[in-house]
C-alpha positions as CSV (number, residue, x, y, z in Angstrom):
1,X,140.4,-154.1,-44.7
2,X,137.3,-152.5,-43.4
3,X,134.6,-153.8,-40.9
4,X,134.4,-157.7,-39.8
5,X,135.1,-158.9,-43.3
6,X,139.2,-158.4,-43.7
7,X,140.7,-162.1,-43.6
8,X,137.3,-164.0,-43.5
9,X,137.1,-166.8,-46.5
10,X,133.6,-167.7,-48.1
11,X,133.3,-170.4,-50.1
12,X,136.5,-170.7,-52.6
13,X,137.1,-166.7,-52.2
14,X,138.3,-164.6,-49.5
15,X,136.3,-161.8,-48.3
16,X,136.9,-158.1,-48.9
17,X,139.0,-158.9,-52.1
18,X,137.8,-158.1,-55.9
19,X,136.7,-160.6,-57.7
20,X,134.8,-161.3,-61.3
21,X,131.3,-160.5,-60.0
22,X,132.7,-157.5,-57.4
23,X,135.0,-154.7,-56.9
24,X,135.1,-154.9,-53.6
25,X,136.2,-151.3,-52.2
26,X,133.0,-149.3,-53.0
27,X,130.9,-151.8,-51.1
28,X,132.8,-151.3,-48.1
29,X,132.7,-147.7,-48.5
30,X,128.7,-147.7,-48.4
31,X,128.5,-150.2,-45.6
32,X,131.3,-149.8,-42.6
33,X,129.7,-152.2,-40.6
34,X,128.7,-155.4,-42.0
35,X,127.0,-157.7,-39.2
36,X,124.9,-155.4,-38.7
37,X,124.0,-154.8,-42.3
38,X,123.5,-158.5,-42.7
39,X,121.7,-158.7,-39.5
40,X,118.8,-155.9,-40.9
41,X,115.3,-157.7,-41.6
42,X,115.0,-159.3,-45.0
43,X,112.6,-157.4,-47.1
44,X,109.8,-159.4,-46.8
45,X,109.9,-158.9,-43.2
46,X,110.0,-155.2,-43.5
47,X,107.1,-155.7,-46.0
48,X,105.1,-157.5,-43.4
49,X,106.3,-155.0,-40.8
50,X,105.0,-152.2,-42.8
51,X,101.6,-154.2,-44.1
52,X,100.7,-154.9,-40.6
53,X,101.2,-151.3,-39.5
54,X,99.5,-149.7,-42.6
55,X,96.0,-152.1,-41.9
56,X,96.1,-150.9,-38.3
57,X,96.6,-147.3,-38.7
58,X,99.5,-147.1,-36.1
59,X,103.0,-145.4,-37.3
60,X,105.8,-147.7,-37.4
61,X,109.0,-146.8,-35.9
62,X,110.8,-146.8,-32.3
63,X,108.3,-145.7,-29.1
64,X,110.1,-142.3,-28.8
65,X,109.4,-141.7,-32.5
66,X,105.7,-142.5,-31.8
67,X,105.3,-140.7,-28.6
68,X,106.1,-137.6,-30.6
69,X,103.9,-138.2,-33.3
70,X,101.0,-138.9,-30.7
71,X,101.9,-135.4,-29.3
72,X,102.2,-133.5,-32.4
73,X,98.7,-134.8,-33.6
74,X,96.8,-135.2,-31.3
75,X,93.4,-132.4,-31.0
76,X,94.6,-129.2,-29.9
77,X,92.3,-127.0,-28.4
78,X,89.8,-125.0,-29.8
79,X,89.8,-120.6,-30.5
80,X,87.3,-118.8,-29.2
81,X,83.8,-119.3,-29.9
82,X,82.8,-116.3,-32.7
83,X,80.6,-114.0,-31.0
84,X,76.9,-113.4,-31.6
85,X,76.8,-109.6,-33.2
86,X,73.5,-107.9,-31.7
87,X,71.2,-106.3,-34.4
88,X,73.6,-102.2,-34.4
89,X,76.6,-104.4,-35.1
90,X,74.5,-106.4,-38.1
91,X,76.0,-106.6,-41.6
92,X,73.9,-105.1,-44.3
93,X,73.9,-108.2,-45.7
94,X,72.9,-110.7,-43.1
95,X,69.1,-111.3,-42.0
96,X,67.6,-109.9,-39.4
97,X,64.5,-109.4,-37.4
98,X,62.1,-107.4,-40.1
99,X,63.3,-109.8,-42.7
């Protein structure tokens, strides 16, 4: 059996074995490790998680994964300020003194 589930009973059944409601095998395919699985925030909580971080504007996710984010966005420096054209260097277009 895979992950902490071979041998443990639950309820009237034993673990890891297919049943009426299961086949058991494809479960334990998709998840290998399944205290951690069942340790993983209810939905609700990641609901809340995600509320709370949406009203506030911050990113959620793990400080390294917001440090880069915080480096990536924030304001980069500016290019260089366009230059002022003197009246030989004018467009025939744009205004100028005798207009």
């Amino acid at each position: 059996m895979h992950g902490s589930l071979a041998g443990q009973k639950t309820g009237d059944g034993a673990a890891g074995v297919d049943d009426a409601l299961v086949s058991v095998e494809p479960l334990l395919e998709l998840v290998t490790d399944w205290d951690r699985f069942i340790g993983e925030p209810d939905a609700s909580k990641i609901a809340d998680l995600l509320h709370a971080h949406a009203s506030s504007g911050r990113p959620l996710g793990p400080d390294s994964f917001v440090e880069k984010l915080e480096r990536r966005l924030k304001p980069q420096k500016s290019g260089p300020k366009p230059r002022k054209r003197d009246e030989c260097t004018r467009g025939p277009f744009e205004p100028g003194e005798d207009d």
